[in-house]
Structure formats: structure tokens, C-alpha cells
Biopython code that builds the backbone (N, CA, C, O; Angstrom):
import numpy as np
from Bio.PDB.StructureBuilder import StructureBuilder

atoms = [
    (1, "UNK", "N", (3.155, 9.879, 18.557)),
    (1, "UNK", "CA", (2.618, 8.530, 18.527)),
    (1, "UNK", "C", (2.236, 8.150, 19.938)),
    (1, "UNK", "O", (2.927, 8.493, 20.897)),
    (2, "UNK", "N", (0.985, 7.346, 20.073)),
    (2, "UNK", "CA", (0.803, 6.752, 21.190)),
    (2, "UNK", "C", (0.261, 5.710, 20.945)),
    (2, "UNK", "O", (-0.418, 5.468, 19.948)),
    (3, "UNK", "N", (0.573, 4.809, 22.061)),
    (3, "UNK", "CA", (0.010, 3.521, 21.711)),
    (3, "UNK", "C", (-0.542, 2.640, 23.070)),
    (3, "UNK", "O", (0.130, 2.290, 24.040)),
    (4, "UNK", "N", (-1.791, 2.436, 22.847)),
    (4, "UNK", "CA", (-2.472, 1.916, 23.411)),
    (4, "UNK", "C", (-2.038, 0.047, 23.518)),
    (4, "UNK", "O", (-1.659, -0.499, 22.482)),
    (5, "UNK", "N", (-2.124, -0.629, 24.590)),
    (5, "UNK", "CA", (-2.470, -2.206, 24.505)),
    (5, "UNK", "C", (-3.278, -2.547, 25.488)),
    (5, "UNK", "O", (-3.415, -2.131, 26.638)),
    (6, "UNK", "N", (-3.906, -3.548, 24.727)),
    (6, "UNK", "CA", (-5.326, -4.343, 25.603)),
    (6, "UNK", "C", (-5.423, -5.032, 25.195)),
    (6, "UNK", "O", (-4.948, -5.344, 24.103)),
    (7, "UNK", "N", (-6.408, -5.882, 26.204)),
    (7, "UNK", "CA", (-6.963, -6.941, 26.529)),
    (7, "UNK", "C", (-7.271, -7.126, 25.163)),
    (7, "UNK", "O", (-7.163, -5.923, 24.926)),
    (8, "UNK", "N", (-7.580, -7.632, 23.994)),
    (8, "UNK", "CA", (-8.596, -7.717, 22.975)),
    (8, "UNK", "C", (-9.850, -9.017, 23.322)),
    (8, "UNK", "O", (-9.725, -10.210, 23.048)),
    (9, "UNK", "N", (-10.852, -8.459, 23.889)),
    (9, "UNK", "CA", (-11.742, -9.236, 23.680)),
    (9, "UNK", "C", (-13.168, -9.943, 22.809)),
    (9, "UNK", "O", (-14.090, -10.747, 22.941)),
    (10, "UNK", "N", (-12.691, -9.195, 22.079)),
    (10, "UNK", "CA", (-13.755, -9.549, 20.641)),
    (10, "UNK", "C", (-12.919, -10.437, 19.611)),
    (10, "UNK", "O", (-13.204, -10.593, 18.424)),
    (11, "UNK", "N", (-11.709, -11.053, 20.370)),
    (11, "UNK", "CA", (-11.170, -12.140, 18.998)),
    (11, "UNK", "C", (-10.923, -13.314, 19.943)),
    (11, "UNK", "O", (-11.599, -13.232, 20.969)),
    (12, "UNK", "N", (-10.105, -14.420, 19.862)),
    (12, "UNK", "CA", (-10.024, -15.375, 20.168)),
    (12, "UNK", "C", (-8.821, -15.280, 21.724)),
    (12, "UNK", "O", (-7.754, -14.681, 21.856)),
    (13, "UNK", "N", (-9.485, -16.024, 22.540)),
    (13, "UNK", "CA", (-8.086, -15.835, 24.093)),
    (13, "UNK", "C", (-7.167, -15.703, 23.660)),
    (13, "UNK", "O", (-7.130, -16.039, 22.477)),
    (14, "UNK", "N", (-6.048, -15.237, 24.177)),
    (14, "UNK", "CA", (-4.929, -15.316, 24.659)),
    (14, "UNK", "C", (-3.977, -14.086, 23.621)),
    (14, "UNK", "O", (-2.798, -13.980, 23.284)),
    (15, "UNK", "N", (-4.969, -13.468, 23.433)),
    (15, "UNK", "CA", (-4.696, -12.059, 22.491)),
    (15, "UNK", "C", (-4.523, -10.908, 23.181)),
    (15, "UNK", "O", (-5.404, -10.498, 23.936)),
    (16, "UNK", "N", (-3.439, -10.297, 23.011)),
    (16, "UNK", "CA", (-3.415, -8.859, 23.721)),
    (16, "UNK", "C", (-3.156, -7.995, 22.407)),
    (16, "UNK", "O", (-2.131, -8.208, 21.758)),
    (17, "UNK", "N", (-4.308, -6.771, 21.900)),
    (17, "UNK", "CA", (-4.099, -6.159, 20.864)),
    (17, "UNK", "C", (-3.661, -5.010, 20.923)),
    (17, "UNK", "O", (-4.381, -4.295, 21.620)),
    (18, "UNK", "N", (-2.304, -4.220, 20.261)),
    (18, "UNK", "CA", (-1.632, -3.607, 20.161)),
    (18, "UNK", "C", (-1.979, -2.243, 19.128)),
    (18, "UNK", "O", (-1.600, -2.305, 17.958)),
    (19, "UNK", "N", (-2.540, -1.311, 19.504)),
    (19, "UNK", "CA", (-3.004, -0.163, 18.635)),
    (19, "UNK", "C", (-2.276, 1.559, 18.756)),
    (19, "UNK", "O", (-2.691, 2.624, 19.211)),
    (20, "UNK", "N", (-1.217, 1.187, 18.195)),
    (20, "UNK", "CA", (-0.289, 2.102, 17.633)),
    (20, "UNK", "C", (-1.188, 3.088, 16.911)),
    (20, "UNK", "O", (-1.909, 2.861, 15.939)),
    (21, "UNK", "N", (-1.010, 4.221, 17.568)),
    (21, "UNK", "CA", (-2.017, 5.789, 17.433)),
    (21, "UNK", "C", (-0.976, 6.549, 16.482)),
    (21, "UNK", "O", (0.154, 6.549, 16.972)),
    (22, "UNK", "N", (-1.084, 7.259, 15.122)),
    (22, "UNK", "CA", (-0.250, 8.257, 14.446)),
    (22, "UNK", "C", (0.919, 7.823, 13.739)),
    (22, "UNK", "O", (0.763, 7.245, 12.663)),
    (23, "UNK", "N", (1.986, 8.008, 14.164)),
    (23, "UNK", "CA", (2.893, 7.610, 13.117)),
    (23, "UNK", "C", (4.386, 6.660, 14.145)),
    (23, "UNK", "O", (4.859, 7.067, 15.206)),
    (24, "UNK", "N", (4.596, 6.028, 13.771)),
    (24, "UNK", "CA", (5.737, 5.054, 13.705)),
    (24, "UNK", "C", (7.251, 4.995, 13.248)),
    (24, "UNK", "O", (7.745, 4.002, 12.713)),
    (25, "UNK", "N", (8.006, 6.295, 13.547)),
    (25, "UNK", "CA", (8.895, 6.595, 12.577)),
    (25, "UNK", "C", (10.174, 6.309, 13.519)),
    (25, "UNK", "O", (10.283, 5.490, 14.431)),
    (26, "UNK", "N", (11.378, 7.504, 12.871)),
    (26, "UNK", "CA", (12.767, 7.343, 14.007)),
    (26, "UNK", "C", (12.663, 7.995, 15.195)),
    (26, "UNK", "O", (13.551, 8.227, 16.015)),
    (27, "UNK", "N", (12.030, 8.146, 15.210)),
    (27, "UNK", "CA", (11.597, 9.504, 16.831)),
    (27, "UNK", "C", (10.622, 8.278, 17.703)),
    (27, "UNK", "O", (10.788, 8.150, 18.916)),
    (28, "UNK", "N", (9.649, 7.451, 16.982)),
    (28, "UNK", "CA", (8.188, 6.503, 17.945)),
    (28, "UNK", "C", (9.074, 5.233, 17.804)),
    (28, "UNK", "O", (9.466, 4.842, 18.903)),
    (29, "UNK", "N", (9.440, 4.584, 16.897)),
    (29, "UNK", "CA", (9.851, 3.306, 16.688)),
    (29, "UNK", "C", (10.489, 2.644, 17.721)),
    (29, "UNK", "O", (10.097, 1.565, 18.165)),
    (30, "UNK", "N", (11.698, 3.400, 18.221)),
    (30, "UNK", "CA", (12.245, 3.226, 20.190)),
    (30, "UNK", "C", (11.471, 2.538, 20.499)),
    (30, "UNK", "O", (11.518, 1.318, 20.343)),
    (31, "UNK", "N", (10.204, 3.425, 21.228)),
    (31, "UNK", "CA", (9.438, 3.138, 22.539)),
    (31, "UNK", "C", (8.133, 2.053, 21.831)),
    (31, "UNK", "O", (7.596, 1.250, 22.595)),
    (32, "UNK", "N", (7.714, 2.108, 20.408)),
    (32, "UNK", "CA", (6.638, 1.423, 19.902)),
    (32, "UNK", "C", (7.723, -0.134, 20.312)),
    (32, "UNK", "O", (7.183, -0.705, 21.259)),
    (33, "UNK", "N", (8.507, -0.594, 20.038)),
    (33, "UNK", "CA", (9.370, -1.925, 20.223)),
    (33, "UNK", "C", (9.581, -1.961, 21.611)),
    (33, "UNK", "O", (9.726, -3.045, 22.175)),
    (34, "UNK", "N", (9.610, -1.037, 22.146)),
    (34, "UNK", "CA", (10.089, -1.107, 23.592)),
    (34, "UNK", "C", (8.875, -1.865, 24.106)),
    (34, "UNK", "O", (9.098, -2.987, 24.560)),
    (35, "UNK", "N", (7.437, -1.353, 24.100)),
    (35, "UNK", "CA", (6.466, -1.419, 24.681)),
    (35, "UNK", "C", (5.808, -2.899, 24.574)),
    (35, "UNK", "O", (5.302, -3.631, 25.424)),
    (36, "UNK", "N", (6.041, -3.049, 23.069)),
    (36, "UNK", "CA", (5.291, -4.387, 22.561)),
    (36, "UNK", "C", (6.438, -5.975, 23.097)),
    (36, "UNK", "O", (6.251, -7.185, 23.230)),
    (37, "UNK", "N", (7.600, -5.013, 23.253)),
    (37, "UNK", "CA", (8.559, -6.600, 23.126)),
    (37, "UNK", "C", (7.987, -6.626, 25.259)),
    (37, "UNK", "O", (8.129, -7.733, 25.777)),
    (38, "UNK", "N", (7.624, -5.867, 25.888)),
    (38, "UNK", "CA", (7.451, -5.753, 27.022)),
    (38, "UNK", "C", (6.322, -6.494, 27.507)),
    (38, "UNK", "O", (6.294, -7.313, 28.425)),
    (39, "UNK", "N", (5.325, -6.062, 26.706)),
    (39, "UNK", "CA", (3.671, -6.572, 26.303)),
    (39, "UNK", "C", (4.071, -8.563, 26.220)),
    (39, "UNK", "O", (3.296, -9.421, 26.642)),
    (40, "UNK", "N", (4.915, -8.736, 25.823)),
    (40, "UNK", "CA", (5.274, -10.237, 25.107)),
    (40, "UNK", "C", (6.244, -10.811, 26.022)),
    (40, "UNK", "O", (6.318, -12.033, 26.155)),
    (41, "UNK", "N", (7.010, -9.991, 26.677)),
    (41, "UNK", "CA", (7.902, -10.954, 28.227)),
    (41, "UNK", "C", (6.723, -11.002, 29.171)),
    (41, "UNK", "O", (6.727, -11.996, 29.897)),
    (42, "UNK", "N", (5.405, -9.906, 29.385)),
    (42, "UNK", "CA", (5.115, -9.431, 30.249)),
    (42, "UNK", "C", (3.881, -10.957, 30.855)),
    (42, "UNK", "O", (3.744, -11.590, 31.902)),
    (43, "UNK", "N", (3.248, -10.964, 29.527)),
    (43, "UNK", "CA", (1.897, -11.773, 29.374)),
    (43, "UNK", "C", (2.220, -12.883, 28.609)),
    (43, "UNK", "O", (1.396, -13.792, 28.500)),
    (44, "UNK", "N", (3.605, -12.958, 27.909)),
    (44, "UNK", "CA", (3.495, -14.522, 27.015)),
    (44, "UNK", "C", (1.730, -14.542, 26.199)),
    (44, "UNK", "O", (0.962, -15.420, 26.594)),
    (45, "UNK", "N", (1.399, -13.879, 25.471)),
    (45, "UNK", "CA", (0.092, -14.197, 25.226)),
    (45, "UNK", "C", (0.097, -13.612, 23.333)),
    (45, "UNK", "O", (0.605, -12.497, 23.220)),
    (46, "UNK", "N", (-0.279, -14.094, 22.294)),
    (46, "UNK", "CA", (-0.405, -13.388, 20.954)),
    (46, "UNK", "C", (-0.716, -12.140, 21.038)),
    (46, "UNK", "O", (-1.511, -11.641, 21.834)),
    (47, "UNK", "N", (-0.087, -11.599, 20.207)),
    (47, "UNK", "CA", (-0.163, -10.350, 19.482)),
    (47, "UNK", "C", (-0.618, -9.895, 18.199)),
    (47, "UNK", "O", (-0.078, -10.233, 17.146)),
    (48, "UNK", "N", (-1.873, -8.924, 18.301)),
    (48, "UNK", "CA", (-2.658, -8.356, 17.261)),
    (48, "UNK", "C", (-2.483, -7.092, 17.035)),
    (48, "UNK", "O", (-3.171, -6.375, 17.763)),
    (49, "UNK", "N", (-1.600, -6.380, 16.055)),
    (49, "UNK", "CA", (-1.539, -4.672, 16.023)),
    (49, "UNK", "C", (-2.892, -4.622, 15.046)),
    (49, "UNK", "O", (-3.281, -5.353, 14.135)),
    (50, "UNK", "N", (-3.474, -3.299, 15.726)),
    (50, "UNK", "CA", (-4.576, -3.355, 15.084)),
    (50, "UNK", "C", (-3.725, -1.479, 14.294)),
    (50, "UNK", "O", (-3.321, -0.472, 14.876)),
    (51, "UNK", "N", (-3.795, -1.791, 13.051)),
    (51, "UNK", "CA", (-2.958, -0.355, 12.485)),
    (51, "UNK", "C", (-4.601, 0.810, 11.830)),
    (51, "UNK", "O", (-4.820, 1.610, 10.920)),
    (52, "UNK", "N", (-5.216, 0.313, 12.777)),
    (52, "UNK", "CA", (-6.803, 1.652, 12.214)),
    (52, "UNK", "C", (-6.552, 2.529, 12.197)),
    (52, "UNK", "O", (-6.968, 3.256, 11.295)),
    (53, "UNK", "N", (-5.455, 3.156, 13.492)),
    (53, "UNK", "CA", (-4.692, 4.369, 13.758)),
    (53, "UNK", "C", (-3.721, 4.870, 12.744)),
    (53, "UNK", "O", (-3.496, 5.952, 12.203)),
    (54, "UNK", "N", (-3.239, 3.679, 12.697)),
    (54, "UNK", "CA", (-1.461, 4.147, 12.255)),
    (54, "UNK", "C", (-1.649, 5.336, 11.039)),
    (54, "UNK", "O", (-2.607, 5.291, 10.267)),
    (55, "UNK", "N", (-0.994, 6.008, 10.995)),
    (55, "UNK", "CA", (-1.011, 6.958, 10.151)),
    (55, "UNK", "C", (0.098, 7.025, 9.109)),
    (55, "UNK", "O", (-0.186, 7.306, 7.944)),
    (56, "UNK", "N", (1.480, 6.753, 9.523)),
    (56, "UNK", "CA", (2.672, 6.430, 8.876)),
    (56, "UNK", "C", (3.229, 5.340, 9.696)),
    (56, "UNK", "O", (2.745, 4.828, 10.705)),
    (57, "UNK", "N", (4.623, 5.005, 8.923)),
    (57, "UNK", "CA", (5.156, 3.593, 9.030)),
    (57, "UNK", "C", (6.405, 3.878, 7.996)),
    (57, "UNK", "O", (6.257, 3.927, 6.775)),
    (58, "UNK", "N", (7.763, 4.073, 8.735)),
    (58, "UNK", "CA", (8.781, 4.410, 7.851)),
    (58, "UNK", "C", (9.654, 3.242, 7.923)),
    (58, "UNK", "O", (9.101, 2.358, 8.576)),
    (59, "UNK", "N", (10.720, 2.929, 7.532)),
    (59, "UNK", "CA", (12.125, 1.946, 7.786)),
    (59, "UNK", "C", (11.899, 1.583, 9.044)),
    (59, "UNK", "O", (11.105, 0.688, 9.334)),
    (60, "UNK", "N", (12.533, 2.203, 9.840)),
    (60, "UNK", "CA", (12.542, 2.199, 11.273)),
    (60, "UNK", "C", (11.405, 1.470, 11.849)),
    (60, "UNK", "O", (11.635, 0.495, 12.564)),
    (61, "UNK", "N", (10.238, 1.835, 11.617)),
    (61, "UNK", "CA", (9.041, 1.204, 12.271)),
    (61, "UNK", "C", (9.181, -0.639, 11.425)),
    (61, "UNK", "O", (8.856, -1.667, 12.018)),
    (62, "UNK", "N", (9.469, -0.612, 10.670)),
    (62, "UNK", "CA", (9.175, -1.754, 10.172)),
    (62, "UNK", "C", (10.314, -2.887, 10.466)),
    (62, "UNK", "O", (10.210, -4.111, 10.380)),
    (63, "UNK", "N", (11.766, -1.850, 10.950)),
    (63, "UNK", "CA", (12.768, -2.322, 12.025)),
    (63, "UNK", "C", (12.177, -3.192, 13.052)),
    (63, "UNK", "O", (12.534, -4.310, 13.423)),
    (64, "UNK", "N", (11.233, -2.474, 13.422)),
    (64, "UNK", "CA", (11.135, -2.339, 15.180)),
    (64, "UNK", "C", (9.632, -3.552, 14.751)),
    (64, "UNK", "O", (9.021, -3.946, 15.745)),
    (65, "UNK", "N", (9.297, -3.891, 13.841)),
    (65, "UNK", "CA", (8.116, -5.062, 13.766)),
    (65, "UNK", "C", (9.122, -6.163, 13.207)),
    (65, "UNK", "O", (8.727, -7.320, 13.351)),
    (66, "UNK", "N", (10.523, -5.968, 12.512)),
    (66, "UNK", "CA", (10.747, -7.353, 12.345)),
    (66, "UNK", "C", (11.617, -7.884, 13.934)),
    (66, "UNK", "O", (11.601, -9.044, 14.345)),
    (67, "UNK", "N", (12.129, -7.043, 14.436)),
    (67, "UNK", "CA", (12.391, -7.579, 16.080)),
    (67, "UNK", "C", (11.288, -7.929, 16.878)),
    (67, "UNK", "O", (11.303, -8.712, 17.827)),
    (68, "UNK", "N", (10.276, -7.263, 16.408)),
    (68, "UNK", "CA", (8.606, -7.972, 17.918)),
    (68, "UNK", "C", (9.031, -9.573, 16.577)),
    (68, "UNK", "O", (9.437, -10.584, 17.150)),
    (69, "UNK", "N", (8.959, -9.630, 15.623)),
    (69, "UNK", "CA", (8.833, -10.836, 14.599)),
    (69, "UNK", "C", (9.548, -11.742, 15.520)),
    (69, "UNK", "O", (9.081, -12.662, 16.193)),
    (70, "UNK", "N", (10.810, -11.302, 15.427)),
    (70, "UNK", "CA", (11.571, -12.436, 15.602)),
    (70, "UNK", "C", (11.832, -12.822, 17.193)),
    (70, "UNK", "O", (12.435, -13.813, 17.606)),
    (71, "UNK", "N", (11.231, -11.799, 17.948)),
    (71, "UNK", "CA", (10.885, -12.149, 19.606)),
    (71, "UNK", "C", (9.717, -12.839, 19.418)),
    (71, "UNK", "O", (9.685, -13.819, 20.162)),
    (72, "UNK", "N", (8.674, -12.723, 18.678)),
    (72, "UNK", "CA", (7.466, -13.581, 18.712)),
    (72, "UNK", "C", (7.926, -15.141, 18.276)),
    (72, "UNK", "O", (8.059, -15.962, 19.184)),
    (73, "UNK", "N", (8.125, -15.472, 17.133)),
    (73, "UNK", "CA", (8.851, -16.763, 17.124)),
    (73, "UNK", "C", (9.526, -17.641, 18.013)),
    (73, "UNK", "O", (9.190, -18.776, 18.349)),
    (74, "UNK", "N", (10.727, -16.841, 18.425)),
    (74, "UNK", "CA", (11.851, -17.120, 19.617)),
    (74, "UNK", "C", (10.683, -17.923, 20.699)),
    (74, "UNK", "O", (10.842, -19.113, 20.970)),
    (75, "UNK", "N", (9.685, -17.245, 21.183)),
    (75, "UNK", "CA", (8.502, -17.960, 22.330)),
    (75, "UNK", "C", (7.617, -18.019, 21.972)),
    (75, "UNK", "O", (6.629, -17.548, 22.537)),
    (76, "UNK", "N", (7.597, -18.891, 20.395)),
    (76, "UNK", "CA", (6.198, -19.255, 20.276)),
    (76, "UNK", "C", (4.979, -18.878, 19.902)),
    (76, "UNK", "O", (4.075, -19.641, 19.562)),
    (77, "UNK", "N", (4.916, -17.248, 19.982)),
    (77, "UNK", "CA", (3.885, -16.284, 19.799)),
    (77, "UNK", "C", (3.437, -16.474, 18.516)),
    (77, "UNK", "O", (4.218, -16.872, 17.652)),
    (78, "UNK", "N", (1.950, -16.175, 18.206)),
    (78, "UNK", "CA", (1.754, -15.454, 17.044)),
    (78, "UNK", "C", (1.756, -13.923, 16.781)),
    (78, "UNK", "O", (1.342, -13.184, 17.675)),
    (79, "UNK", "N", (2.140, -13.471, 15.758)),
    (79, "UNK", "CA", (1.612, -11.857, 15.637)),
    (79, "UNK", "C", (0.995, -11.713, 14.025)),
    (79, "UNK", "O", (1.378, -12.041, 12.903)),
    (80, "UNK", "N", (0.045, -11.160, 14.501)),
    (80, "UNK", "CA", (-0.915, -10.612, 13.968)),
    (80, "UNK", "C", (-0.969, -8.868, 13.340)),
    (80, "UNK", "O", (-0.617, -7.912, 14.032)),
    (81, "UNK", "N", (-1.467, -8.755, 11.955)),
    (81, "UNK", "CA", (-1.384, -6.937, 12.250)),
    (81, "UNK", "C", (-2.533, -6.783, 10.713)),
    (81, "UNK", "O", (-2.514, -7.184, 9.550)),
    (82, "UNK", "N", (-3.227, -6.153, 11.382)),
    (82, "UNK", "CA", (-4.712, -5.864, 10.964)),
    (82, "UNK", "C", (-4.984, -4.384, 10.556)),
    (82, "UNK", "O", (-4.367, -3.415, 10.997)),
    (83, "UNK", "N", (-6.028, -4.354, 9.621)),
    (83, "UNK", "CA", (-6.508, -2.966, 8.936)),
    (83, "UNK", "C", (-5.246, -1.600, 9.047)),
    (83, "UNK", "O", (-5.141, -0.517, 9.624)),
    (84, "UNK", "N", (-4.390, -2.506, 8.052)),
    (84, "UNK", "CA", (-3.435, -1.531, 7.551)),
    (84, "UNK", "C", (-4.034, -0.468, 6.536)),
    (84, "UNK", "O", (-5.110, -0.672, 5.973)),
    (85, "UNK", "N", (-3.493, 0.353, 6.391)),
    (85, "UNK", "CA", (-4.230, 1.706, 5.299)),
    (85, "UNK", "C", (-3.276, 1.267, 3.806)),
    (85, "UNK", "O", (-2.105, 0.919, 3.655)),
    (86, "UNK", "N", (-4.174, 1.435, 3.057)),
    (86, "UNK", "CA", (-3.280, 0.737, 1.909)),
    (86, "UNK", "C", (-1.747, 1.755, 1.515)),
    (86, "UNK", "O", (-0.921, 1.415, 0.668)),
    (87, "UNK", "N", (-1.679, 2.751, 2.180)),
    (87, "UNK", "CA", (-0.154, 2.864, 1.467)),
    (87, "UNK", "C", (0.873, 2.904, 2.440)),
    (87, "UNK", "O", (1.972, 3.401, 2.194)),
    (88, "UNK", "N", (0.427, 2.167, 4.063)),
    (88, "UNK", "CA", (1.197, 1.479, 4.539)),
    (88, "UNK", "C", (1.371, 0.210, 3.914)),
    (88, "UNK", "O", (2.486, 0.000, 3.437)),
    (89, "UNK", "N", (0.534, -0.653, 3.818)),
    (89, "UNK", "CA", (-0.067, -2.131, 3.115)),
    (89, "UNK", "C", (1.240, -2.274, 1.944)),
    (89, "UNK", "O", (1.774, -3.342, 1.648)),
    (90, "UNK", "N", (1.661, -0.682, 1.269)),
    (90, "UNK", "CA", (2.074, -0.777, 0.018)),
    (90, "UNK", "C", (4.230, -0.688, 0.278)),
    (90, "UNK", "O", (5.244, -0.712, -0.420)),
    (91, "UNK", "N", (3.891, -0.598, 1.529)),
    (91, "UNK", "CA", (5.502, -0.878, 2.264)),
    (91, "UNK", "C", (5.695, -2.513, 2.265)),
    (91, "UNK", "O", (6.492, -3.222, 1.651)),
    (92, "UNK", "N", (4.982, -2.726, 2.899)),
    (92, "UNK", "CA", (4.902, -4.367, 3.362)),
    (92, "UNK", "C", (5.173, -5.187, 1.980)),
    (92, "UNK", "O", (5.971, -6.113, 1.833)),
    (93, "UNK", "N", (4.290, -4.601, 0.983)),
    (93, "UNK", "CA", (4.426, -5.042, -0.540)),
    (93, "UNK", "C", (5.966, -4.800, -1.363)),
    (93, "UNK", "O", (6.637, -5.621, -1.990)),
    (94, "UNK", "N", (6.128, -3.871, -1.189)),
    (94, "UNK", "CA", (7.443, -3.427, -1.612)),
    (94, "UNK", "C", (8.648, -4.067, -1.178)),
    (94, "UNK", "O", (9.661, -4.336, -1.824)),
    (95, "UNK", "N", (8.297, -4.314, 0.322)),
    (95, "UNK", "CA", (9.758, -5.000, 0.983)),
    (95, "UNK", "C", (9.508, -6.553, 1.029)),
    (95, "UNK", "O", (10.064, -7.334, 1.802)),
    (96, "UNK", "N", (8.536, -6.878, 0.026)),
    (96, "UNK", "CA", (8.316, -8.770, 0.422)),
    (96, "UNK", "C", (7.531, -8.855, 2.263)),
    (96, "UNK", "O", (6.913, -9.896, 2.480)),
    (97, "UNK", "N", (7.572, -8.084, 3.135)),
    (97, "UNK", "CA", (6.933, -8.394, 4.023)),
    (97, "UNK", "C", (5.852, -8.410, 4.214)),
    (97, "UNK", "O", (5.508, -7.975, 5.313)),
    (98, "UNK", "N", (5.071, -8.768, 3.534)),
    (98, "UNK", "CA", (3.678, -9.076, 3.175)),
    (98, "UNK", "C", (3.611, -10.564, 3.311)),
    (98, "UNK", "O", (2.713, -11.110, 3.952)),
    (99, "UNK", "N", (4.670, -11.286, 2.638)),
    (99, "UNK", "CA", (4.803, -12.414, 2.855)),
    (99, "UNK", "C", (4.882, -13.028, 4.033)),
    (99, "UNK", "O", (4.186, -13.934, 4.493)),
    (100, "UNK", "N", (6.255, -12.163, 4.708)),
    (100, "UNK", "CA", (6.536, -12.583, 5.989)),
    (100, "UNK", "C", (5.669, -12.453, 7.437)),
    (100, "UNK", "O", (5.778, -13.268, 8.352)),
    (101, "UNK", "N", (4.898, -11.417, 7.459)),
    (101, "UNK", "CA", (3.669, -11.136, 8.260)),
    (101, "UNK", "C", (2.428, -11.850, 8.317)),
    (101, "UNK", "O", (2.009, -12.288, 7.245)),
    (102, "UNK", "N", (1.860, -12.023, 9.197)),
    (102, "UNK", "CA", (0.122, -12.414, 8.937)),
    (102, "UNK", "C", (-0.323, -11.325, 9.000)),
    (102, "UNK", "O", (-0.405, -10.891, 10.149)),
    (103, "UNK", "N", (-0.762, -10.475, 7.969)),
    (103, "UNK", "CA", (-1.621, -9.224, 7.956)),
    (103, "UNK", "C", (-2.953, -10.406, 7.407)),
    (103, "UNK", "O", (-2.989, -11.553, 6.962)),
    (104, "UNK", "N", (-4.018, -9.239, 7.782)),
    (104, "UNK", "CA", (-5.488, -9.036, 7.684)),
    (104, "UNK", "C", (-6.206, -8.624, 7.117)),
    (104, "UNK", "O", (-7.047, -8.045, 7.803)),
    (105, "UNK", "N", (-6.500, -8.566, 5.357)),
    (105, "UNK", "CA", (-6.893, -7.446, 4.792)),
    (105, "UNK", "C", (-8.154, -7.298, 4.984)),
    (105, "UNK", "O", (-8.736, -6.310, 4.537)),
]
sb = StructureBuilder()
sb.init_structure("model")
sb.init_model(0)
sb.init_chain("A")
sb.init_seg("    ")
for serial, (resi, resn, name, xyz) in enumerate(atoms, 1):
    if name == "N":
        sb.init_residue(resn, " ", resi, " ")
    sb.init_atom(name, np.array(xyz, "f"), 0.0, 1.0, " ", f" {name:<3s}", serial, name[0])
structure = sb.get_structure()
């Protein structure tokens, strides 16, 4: 897994978009939370995962998005998470976090 963050400038200020490359599991999930909760002390600014990449998305990864969740709240943030592949999409569905997320279909 690698994961890219930037500037996103094709959506609205104060967005830094988060594009998690391959898979998200117990081995990436660590450093994918490490990076983003870093991204969010670093810049105070919203968060957009853009998942075009993502390839998988196990327990663990979805661990490590309800802690960016609940660090985003804690200061205010929004997070955002965009062009999921539908049988990630079909995790989010399964665990009610579909609800709890602003995804993008």
C-alpha cells in the first residue's frame, strides 16, 4: 500500500485529499492511520479519501477510518471518502457504516 496526500485542488478550499494506493489491511492499516491522523494535526484542514486506488479494505482498515472519524469530529473536520469500488462500498453496507460516513457515490 501507498498512499499519496495532497493539496486537492479541483474541490472546494480547505481540502487535503487522501489517496490510499492497493490495499488497506493488518500489515497498511498502522501507517494508513498514522499518516492521515498526521495530515489532520498537521494542516487542521478537511479530509477527502479518494478510494479510485483502493483495491481492498479489511476490519482493520475500517478500524483505522473509524479513529481518522472520531479525530475528525474531536476538531471539527469533515471527512469525506469518494469512488469506493462497489465491493468495498459493500463493507460499509454490511457494517451500517455507510450511514456513519459521507461517502460519494
Amino acid at each position: 500500500m501507498s498512499l499519496i496526500l495532497e493539496e486537492n485542488k479541483e474541490c472546494e478550499e480547505n481540502y487535503i485529499e487522501v489517496l490510499p494506493i492497493g490495499e488497506v489491511d493488518i500489515y497498511t492499516s498502522p501507517k494508513f492511520k498514522e499518516n492521515v491522523l498526521n495530515t489532520i494535526n498537521n494542516s487542521n484542514k478537511n479530509i477527502i479519501i479518494n478510494a479510485e486506488k483502493l483495491e481492498y479494505l479489511d476490519s482493520t482498515g475500517l478500524g483505522a477510518l473509524m479513529s481518522i472519524l472520531k479525530t475528525t469530529k474531536e476538531n471539527h473536520i469533515e471527512i469525506k471518502i469518494k469512488n469506493l469500488k462497489p465491493n468495498i462500498y459493500k463493507l460499509f453496507d454490511i457494517t451500517g457504516l455507510n450511514k456513519v460516513f459521507n461517502i460519494e457515490v
